[in-house]
C-alpha positions in Angstrom: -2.0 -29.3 -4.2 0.0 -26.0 -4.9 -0.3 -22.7 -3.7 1.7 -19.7 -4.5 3.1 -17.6 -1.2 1.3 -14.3 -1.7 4.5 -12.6 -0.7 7.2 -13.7 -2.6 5.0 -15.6 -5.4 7.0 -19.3 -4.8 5.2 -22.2 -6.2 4.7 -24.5 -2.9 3.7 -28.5 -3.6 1.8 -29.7 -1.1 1.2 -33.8 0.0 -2.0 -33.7 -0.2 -2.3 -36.6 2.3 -1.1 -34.6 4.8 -3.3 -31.5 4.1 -6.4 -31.1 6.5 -10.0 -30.3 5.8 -11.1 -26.6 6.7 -8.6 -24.0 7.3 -4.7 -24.0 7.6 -1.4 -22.6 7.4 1.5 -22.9 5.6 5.1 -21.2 6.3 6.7 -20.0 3.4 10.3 -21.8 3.3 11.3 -19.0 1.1 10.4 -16.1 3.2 8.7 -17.6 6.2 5.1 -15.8 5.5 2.4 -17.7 6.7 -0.2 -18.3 3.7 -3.6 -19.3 4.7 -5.8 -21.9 3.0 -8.9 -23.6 2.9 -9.7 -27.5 1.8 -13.4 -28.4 1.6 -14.5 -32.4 2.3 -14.0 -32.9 -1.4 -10.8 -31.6 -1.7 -11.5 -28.8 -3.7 -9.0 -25.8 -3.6 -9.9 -22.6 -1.7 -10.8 -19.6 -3.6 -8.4 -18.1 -1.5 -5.9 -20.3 -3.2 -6.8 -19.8 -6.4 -6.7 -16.5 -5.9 -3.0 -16.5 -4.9 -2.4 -18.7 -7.9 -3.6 -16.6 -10.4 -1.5 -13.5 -8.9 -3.4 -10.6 -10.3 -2.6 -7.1 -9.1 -5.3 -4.9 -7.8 -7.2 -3.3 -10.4 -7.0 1.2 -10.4 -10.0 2.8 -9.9 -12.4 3.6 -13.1 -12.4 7.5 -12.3 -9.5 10.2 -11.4 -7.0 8.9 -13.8 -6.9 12.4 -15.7 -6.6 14.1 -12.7 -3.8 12.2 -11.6 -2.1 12.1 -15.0 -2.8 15.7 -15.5 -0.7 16.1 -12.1 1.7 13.8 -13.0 2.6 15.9 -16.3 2.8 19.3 -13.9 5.8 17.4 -12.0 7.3 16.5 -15.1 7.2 20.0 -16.6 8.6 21.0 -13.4 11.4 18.7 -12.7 12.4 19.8 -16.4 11.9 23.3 -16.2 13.6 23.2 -12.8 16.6 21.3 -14.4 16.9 23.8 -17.2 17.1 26.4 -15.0 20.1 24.9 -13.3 21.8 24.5 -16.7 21.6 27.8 -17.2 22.8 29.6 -14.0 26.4 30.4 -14.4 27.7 28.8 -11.3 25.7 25.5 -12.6 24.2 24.8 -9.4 20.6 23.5 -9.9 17.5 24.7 -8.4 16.3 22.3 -5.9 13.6 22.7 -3.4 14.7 21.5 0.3 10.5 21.3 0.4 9.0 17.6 -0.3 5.6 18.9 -1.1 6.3 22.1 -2.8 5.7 20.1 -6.2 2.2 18.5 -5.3 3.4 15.2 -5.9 1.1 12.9 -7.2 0.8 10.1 -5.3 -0.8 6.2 -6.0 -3.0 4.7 -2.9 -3.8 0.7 -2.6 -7.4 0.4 -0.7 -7.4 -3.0 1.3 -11.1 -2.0 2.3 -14.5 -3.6 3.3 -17.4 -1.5 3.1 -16.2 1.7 3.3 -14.2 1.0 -0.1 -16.6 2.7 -2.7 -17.0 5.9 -0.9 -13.0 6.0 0.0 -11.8 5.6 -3.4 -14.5 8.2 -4.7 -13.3 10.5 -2.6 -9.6 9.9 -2.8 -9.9 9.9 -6.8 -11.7 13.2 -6.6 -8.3 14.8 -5.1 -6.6 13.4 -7.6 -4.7 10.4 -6.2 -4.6 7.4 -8.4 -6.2 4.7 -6.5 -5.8 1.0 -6.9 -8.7 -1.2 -5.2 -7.8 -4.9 -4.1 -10.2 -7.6 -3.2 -8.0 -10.0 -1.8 -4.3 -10.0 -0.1 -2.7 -11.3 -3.4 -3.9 -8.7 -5.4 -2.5 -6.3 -2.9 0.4 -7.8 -2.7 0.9 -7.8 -6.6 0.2 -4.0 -6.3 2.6 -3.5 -4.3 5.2 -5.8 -6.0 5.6 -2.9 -8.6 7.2 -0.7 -6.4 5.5 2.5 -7.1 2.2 2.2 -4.9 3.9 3.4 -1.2 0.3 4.3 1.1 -1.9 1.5 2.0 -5.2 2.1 3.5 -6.6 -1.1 5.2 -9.3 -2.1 7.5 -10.1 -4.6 9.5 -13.3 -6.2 7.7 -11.1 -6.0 4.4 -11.8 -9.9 2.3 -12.8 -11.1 6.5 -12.5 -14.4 4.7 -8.6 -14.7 3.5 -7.8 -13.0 6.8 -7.1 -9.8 4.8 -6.8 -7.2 7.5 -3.6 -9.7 9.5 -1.9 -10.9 6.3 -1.8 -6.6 6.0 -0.5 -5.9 9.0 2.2 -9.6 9.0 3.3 -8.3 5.7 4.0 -4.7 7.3 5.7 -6.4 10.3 8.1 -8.8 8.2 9.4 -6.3 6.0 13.3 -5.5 7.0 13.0 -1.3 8.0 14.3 0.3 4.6 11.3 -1.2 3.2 9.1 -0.2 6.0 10.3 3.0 5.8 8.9 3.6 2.1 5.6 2.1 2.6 2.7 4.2 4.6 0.2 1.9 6.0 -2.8 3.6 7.5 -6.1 1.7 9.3 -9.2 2.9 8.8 -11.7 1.6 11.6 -14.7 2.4 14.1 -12.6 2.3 17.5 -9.8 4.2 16.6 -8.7 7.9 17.7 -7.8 9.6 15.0 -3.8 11.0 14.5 -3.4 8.7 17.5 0.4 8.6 17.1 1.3 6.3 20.4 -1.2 4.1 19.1 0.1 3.7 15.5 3.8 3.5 16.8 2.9 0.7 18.9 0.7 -1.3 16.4 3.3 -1.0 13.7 1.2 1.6 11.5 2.0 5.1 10.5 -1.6 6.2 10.9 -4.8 5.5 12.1 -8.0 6.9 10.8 -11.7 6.9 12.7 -14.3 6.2 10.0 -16.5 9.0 11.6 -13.5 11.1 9.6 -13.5 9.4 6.3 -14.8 12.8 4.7 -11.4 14.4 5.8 -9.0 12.0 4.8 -7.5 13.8 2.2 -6.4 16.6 4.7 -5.6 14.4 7.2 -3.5 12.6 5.0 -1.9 15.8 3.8 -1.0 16.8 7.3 0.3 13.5 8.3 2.9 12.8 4.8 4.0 16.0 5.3 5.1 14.9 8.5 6.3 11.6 7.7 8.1 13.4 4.8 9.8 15.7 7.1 11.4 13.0 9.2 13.4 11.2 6.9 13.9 14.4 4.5 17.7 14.1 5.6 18.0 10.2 5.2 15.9 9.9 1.6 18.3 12.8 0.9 21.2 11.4 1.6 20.1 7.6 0.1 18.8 9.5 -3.1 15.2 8.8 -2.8 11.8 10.7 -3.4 9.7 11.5 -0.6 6.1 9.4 -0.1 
């Protein structure tokens, strides 16, 4: 049997004498995840498996892309206009804004959701964010391999079956903290107090969302980048990096 760590993508051979029927766990020698799996009585491989073997990142959204592209083409005229500018003043300092979200960044979002997913991506394409949908952990974890999707938005009856919600929140946990630092994982769920910041700090998240206030996410969101942004304006500054 093989199965590909949903992680770092290594190919792992498994004896399958030693393999046991119904659910189990692996560690990762490469990285140490832990990759769950299921065997039936017949030895048949998991969907979850084959899932992780066929490593398919999490599809976008069918509607917002113009929006996003059309606010992705605004920064781009900006960043230029902003660097001719520069060329041109006589001291040839260039104009740069000390402000993260003065340029309306546009911004990609991975949904790790259950049921809430349809309504959430509708209205997160709507404002223009270019949203990526995953229906397992592997295809989030293939999202995010590309570097460019940083906010996460997960919940807890995301693909119940893999164990989606906890391979989330392990992957969030094992990353070293400069890659922490870039990615903003927010949980979406029915007990949670939203902008509860204790709460977040002490559950590794950045923020948590009550579903009673799905219909102000994009504000909410807003108001809590903008914050984010503003803590480590001085550190992505000094290591050269964009804000979230």
């Amino acid at each position: 049997m093989i199965i590909r760590c949903d992680n770092c993508s290594v190919s792992l051979q498994l004896d399958e004498t030693k393999v046991p029927n119904g659910s189990f766990t692996v560690r990762c020698p490469r990285c140490q995840n832990m990759l769950r799996a299921t065997r039936d009585v017949n030895g048949n491989i998991s969907p979850a498996v084959q899932q992780l073997e066929a490593n398919q990142a999490a599809p976008a959204a069918a509607d917002g892309g113009k929006q996003f592209a059309a606010k992705e083409s605004d920064l781009e005229i900006n960043k230029a206009l902003k660097a001719l500018l520069g060329a041109l003043q006589s001291d040839k300092k260039a104009i740069v804004s000390d402000d993260p979200d003065l340029d309306e960044k546009p911004r990609r979002i991975l949904l790790c959701l259950g049921e809430k997913r349809d309504s959430v991506a509708k209205l997160l394409t709507g404002c223009g964010y270019k949203v990526y949908i995953a229906q397992t952990p592997a295809q989030a974890n293939e999202r995010l391999r590309d570097g460019k999707t940083e906010i996460v938005i997960f919940s807890p009856d995301f693909a119940a079956e893999y164990g989606g919600a906890a391979v989330i929140q392990q992957k969030a946990n094992a990353m070293y903290s400069a890659e922490r630092r870039r990615l903003f994982l927010v949980s979406l769920e029915d007990g949670g107090t939203t902008m509860n910041a204790q709460e977040a700090f002490i559950r590794n998240l950045n923020l948590i969302i009550n579903t009673d206030d799905i219909q102000q996410i994009p504000l909410i969101l807003n108001r809590a980048l903008h914050d984010f942004n503003g803590l480590y304006h001085y550190l992505n500054k000094g290591l050269g990096l964009e804000p979230i």
